[in-house]
C-alpha positions as CSV (number, residue, x, y, z in Angstrom):
1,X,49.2,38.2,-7.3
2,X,52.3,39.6,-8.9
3,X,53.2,38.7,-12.1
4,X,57.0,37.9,-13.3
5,X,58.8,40.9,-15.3
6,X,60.9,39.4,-18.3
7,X,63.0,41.1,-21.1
8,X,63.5,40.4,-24.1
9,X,63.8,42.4,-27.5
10,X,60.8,41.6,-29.6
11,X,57.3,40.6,-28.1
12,X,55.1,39.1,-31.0
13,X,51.3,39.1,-30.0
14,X,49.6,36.7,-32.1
15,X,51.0,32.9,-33.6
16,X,48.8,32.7,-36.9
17,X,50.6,32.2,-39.8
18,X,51.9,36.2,-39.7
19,X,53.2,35.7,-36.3
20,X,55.1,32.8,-36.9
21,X,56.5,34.1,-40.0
22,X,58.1,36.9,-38.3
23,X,59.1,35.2,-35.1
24,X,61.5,33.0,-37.6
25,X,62.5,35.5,-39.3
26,X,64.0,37.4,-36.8
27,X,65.4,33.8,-35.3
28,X,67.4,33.5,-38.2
29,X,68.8,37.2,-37.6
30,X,69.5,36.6,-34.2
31,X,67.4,38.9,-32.6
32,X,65.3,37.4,-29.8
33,X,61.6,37.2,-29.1
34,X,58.7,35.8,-27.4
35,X,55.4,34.8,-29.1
36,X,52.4,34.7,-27.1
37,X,49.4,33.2,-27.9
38,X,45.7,33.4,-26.4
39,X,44.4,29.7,-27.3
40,X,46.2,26.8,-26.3
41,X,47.5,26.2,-30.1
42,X,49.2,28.1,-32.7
43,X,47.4,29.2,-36.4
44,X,45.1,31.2,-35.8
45,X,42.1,31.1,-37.9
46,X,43.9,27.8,-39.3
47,X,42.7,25.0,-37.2
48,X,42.5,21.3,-37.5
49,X,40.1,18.7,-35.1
50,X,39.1,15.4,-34.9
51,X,35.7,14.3,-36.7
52,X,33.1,12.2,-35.4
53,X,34.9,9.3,-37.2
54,X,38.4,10.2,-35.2
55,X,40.0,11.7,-38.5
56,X,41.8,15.2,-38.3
57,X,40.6,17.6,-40.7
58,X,40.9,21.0,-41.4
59,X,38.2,23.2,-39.8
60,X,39.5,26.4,-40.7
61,X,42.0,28.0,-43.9
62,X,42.7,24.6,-45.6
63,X,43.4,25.6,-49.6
64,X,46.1,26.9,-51.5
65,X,47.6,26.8,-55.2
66,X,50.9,27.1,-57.1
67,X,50.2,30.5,-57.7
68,X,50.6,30.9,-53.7
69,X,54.6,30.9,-54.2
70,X,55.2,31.7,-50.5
71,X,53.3,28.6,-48.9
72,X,53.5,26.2,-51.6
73,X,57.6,27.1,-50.9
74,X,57.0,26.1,-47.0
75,X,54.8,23.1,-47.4
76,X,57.2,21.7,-50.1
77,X,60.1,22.0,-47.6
78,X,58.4,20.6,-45.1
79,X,57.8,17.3,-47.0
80,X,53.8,18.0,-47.3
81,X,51.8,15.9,-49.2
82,X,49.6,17.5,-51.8
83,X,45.5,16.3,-52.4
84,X,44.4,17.9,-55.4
85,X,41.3,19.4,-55.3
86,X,38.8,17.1,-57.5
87,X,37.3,19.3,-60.1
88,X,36.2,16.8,-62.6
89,X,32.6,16.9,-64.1
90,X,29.7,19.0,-63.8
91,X,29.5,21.9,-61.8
92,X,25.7,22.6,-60.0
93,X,24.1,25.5,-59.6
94,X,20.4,25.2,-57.2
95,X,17.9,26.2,-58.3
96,X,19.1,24.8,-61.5
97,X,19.6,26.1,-64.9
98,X,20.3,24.9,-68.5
99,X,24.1,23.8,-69.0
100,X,24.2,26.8,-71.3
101,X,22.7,29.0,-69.4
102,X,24.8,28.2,-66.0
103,X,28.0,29.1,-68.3
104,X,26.6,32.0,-69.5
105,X,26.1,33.4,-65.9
106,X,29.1,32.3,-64.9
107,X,31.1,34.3,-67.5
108,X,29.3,37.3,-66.9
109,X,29.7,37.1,-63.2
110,X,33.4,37.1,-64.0
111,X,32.9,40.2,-66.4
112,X,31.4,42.1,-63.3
113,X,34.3,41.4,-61.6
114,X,37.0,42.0,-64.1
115,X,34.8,45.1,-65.0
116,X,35.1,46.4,-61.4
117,X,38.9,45.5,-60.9
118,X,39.8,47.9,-63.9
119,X,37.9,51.0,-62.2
120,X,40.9,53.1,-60.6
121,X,40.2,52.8,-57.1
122,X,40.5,56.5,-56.0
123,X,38.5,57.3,-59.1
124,X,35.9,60.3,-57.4
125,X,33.0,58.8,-59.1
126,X,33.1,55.7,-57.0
127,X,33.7,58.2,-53.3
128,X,30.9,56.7,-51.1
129,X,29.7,53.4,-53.5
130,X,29.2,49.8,-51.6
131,X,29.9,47.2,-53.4
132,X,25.9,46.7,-53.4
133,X,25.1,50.6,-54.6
134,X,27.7,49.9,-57.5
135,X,26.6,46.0,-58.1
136,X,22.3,47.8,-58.3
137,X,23.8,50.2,-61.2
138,X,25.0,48.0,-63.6
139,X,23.0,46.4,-66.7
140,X,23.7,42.9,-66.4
141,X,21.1,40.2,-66.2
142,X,19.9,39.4,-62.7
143,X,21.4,35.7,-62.6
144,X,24.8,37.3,-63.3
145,X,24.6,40.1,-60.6
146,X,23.2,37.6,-58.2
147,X,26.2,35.1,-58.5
148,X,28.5,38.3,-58.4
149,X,27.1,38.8,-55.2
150,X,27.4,35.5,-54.0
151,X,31.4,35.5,-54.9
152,X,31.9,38.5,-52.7
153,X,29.9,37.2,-49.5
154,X,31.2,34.1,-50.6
155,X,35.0,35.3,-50.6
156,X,34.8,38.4,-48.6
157,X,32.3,37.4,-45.9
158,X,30.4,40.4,-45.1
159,X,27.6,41.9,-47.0
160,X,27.8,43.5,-49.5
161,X,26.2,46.4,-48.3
162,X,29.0,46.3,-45.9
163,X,32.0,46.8,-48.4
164,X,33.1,49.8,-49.7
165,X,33.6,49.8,-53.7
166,X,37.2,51.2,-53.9
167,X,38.0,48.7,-51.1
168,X,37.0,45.6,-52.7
169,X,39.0,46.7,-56.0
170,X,42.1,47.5,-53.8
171,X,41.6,43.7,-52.1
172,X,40.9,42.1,-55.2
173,X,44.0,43.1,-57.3
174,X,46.2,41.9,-54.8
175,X,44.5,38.3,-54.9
176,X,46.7,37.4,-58.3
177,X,46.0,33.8,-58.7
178,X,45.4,32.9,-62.4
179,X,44.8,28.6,-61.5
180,X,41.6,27.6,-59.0
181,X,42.8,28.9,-55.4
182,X,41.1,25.4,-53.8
183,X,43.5,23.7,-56.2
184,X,45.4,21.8,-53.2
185,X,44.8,21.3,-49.9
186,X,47.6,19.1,-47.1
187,X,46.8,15.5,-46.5
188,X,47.9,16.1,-42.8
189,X,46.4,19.1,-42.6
190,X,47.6,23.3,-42.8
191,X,47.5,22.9,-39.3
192,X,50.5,20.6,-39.2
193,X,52.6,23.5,-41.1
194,X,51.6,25.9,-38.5
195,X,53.0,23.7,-35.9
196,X,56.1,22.2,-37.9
197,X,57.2,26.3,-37.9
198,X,56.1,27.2,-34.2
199,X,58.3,24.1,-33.6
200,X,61.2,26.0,-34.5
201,X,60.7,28.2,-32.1
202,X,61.4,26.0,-28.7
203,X,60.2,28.0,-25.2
204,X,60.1,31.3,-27.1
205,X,56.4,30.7,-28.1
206,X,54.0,30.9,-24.9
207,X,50.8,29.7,-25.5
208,X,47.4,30.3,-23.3
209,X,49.5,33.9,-22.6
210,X,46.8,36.6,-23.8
211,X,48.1,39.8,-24.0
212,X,45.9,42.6,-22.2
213,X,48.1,45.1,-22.0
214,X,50.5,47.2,-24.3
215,X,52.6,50.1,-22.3
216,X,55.2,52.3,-24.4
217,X,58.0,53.0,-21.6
218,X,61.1,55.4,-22.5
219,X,63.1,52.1,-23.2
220,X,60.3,50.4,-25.4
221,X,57.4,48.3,-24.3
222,X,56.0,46.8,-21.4
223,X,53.4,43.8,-22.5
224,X,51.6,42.1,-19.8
225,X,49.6,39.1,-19.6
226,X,47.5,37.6,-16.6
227,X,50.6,36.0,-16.0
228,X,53.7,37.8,-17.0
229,X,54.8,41.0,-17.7
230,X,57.4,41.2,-20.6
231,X,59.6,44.3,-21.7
232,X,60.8,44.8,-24.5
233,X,62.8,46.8,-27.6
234,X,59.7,46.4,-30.2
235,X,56.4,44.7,-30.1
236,X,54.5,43.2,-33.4
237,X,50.8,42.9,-33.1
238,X,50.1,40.1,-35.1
239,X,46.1,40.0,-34.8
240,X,43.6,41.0,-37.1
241,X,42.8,44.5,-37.1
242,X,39.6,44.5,-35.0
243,X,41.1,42.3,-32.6
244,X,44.2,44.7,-32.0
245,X,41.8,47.3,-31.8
246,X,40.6,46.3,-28.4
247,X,43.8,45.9,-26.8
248,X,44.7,48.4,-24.2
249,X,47.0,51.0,-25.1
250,X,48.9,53.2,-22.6
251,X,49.7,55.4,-23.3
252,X,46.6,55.7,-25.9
253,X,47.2,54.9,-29.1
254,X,47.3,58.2,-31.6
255,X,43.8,59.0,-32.7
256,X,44.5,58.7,-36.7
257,X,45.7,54.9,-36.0
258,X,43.3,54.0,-33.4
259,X,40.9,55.2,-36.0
260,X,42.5,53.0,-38.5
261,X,41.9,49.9,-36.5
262,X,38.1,51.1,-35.8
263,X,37.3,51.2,-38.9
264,X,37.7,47.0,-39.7
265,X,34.7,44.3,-39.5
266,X,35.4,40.5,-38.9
267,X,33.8,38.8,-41.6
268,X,31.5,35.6,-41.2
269,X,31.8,31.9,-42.1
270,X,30.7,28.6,-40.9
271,X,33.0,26.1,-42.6
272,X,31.3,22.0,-42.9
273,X,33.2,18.8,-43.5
274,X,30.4,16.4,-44.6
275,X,31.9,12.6,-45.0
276,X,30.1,10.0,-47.0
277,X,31.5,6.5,-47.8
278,X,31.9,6.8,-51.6
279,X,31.8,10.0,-53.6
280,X,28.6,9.5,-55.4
281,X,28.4,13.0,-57.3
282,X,32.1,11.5,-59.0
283,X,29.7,8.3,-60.1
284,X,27.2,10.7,-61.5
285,X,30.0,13.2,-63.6
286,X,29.9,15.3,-61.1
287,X,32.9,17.5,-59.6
288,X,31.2,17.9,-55.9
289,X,30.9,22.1,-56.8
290,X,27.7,23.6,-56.3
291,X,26.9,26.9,-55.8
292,X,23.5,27.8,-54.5
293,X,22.0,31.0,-56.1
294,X,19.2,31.6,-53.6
295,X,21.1,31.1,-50.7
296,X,24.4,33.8,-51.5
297,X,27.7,32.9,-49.7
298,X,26.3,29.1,-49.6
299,X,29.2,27.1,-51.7
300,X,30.4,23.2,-51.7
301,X,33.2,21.3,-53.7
302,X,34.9,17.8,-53.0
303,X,37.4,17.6,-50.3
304,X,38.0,13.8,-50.5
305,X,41.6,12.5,-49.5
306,X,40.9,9.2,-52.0
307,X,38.6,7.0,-52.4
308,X,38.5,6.1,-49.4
309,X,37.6,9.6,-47.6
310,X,34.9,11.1,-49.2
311,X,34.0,14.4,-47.9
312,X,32.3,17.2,-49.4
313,X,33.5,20.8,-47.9
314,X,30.8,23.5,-47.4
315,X,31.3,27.1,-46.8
316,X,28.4,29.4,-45.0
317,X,29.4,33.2,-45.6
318,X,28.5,36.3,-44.9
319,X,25.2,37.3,-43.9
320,X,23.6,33.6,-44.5
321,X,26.2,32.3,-42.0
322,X,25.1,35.1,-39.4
323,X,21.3,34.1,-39.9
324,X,22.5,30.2,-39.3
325,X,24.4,31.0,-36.6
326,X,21.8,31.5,-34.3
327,X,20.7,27.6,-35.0
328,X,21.9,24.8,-32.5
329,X,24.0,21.7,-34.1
330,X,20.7,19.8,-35.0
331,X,19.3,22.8,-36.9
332,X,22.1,23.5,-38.8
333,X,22.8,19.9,-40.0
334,X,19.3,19.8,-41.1
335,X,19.7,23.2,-42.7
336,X,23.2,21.6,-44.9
337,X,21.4,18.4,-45.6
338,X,18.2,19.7,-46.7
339,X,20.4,22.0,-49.4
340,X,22.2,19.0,-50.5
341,X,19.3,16.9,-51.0
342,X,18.6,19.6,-53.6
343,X,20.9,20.0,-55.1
344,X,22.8,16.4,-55.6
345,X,19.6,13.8,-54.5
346,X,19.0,11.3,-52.3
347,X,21.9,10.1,-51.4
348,X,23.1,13.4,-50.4
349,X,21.6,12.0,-47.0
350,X,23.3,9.3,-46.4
351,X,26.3,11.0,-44.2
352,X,28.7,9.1,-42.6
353,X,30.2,12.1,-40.4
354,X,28.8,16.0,-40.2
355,X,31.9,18.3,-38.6
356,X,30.5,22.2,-38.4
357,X,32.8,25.0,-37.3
358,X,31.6,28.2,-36.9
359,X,33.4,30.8,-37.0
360,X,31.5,33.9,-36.4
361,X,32.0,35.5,-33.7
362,X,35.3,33.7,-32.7
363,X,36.6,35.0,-29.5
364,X,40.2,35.6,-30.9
365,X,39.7,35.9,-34.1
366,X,36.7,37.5,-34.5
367,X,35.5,35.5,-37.1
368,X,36.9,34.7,-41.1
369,X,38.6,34.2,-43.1
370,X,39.9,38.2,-42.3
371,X,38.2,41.7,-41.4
372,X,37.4,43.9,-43.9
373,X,36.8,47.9,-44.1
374,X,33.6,49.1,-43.8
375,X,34.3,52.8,-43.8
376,X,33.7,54.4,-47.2
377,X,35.9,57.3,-46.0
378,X,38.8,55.2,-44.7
379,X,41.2,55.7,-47.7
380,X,44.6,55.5,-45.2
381,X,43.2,53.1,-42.7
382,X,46.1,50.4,-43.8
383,X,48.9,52.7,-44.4
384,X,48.2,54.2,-40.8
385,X,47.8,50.9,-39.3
386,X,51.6,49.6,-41.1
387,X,53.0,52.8,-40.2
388,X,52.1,51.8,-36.6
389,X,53.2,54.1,-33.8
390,X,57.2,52.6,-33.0
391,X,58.0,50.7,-30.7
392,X,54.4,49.3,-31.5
393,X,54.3,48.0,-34.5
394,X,51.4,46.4,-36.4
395,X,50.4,43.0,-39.2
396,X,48.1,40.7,-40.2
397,X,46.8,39.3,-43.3
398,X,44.6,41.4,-44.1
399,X,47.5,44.2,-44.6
400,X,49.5,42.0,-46.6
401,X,50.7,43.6,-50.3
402,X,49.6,39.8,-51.7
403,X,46.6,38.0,-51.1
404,X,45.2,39.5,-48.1
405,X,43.3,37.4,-46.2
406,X,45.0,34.1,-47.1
407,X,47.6,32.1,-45.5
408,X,49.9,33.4,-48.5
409,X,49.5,36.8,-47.5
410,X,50.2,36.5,-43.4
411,X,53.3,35.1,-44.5
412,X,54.1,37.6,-46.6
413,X,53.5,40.4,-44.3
414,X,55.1,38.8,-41.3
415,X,58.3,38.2,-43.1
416,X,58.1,42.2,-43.7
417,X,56.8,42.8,-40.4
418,X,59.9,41.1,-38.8
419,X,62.3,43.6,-41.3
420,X,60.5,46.3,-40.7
421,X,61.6,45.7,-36.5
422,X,65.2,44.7,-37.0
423,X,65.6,48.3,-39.1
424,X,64.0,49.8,-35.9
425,X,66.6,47.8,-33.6
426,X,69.5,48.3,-35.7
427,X,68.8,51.9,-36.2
428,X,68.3,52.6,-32.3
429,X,71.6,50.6,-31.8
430,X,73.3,53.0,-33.9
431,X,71.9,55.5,-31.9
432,X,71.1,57.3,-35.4
């Protein structure tokens, strides 16, 4: 079957947040573009479903805060409304501990962290560490080090075994948020920003159109699909970096940048809406937050709407949410429950609706909430990958100079994404 051939000047390949921040921003300069997107919906790893109760909730990036200027600015314009994230009462930790002592681990935790983030990240002491080698030669009690470790499997998905030391400092510095980044989440959803801004963009988004193909041509680029075959001035790849990686390049990519995008690892999560009919940990002071310190990566807190939408939110990361995702739905539920029977009591059990998405191994994602380097050696591996090799051109979150990994930061780097391209058209226009 032969596929149609159309032209345009800009092919975006990806409509997450990054994708859709770019393809509007060269809208608004005029230039025109065609998104194409693998699954029949735009977001990416943001995603909303229907529950078992016929509700739409978030089943994939969901929170943000004020200090998240970029989309608290787009949600405010498009007339979201704002849940704040309940944080009142008591914050559990399983197995338990003393009040005193909880806060005293907490604080340390924090001091590990804030003692890592002032290391210089090319500091030659650090060449080769993990996050775990570094994390095994400090002094700090083992309740503190453990919930430091939990944070980063938590937040960063992947073990940390996995992460290299001067990577995680570089990461964490550009993550700047100074209130609680679950401070707010959408009543209708992140998903409905997603598609209020691909709804700007009329029949230049295509979805179900997964691009296999990326040809540089001596007039630009030649994309194709199983479908249709689009040339082009300039394409973005707007996928996470070991999703671009598999694309197929012709001619092949150079071997510095396709080393660049080897060197990334999808990180893990399986992300639980648990409804109730009432919020019972609120009746019992309570904020809904526990953290469990024998099962790292394992976190709750209280995503209720109101009163009248109790739900408690429970993140799986890292390797714990690898090891549970080899169990079927029953397992899994009875895995969740079981932990929340321990933590909060009987009537932890008594759940009105159980909504699991799992994440790991996603087929066009890869998995969340971004990929992360796991090369110790792989200093350049971002600058490479934004450098790109023109007319390809390359972003994602995880790339982003702000809060990598976060809905924030694929806007961020699509906006610069899309400047980036209209220098590269203006320029060749010139004929400079």
């Amino acid at each position: 079957m032969t596929s149609t051939i159309e032209k345009t000047d800009v092919v975006i390949v990806g409509a997450g947040f990054t994708g859709l921040s770019a393809a509007l921003e060269l809208k608004r300069a005029g230039i025109d573009f065609l998104v194409l997107e693998a699954r029949d919906r735009v977001g990416g790893r943001v995603e909303a479903v229907r529950n078992g109760l016929g509700e739409l909730i978030d089943s994939g990036g969901q929170f943000l805060c004020v200090d998240m200027p970029e989309v608290m600015a787009l949600a405010k314009g498009r007339g979201k409304t704002f849940v704040e994230t309940y944080v009142d009462g008591e914050f559990i930790t399983h197995p338990s501990m003393t009040a005193a002592r909880a806060e005293r681990t907490y604080h340390v935790s924090m001091a590990i962290r804030e003692r890592m983030n002032r290391i210089d990240p090319d500091d030659p002491a650090i060449a080769g560490l993990t996050v775990a080698d570094w994390l095994e030669l400090q002094h700090d009690e083992s309740d503190a080090k453990a919930a430091f470790r939990s944070l980063v499997e938590g937040l960063w998905c992947l073990a940390a075994e996995k992460v290299p030391l001067w990577y995680l400092i570089d990461n964490d510095r550009r993550i700047t948020n100074e209130v609680f980044e679950l401070q707010y989440f959408l009543g209708d959803t992140m998903q409905s920003l997603a598609e209020d801004l691909a709804a700007g963009l009329g029949d230049r988004l295509r979805l179900n159109q997964a691009a296999t193909r990326v040809e540089r041509t001596p007039q630009g680029v030649r994309v194709s699909t199983g479908a249709a075959t689009i040339e082009a001035r300039e394409v973005l790849i707007a996928l996470p970096p070991a999703k671009a990686a598999k694309l197929d390049f012709a001619p092949s990519l150079p071997a510095e940048l396709a080393s660049a995008l080897g060197v990334w690892e999808s990180g893990a999560v399986i992300k639980i809406l648990v409804r109730y009919a009432k919020p019972f940990w609120r009746e019992r002071g309570l904020c809904g937050m526990v953290m469990w310190r024998d099962q790292p990566g394992l976190f709750a807190c209280d995503a209720s709407r109101d009163a009248d939408h109790a739900a408690l939110v429970v993140f799986v990361g890292g390797p714990q949410a690898l090891r549970w995702h080899q169990l079927g739905a029953a397992a899994l539920q009875a895995e969740i429950t079981a932990r929340l029977l321990q933590a909060l009591g009987t009537q932890a059990a008594d759940i009105v609706d159980f909504s699991a998405r799992d994440w790991t191994h996603d087929r066009w994602s890869g998995g969340a909430y971004s990929d992360l380097i796991i090369d110790v050696t792989a200093r350049d591996a971002e600058r490479v990958i934004l450098s790109g090799a023109p007319p390809v051109h390359f972003a994602a979150s995880e790339l982003s100079p702000s809060f990598p990994g976060y809905v924030e930061g694929a806007i961020v780097v699509g906006r610069i994404a899309a400047g980036k391209i209209q220098s590269a058209i203006a320029t060749r226009a010139s004929g400079s």
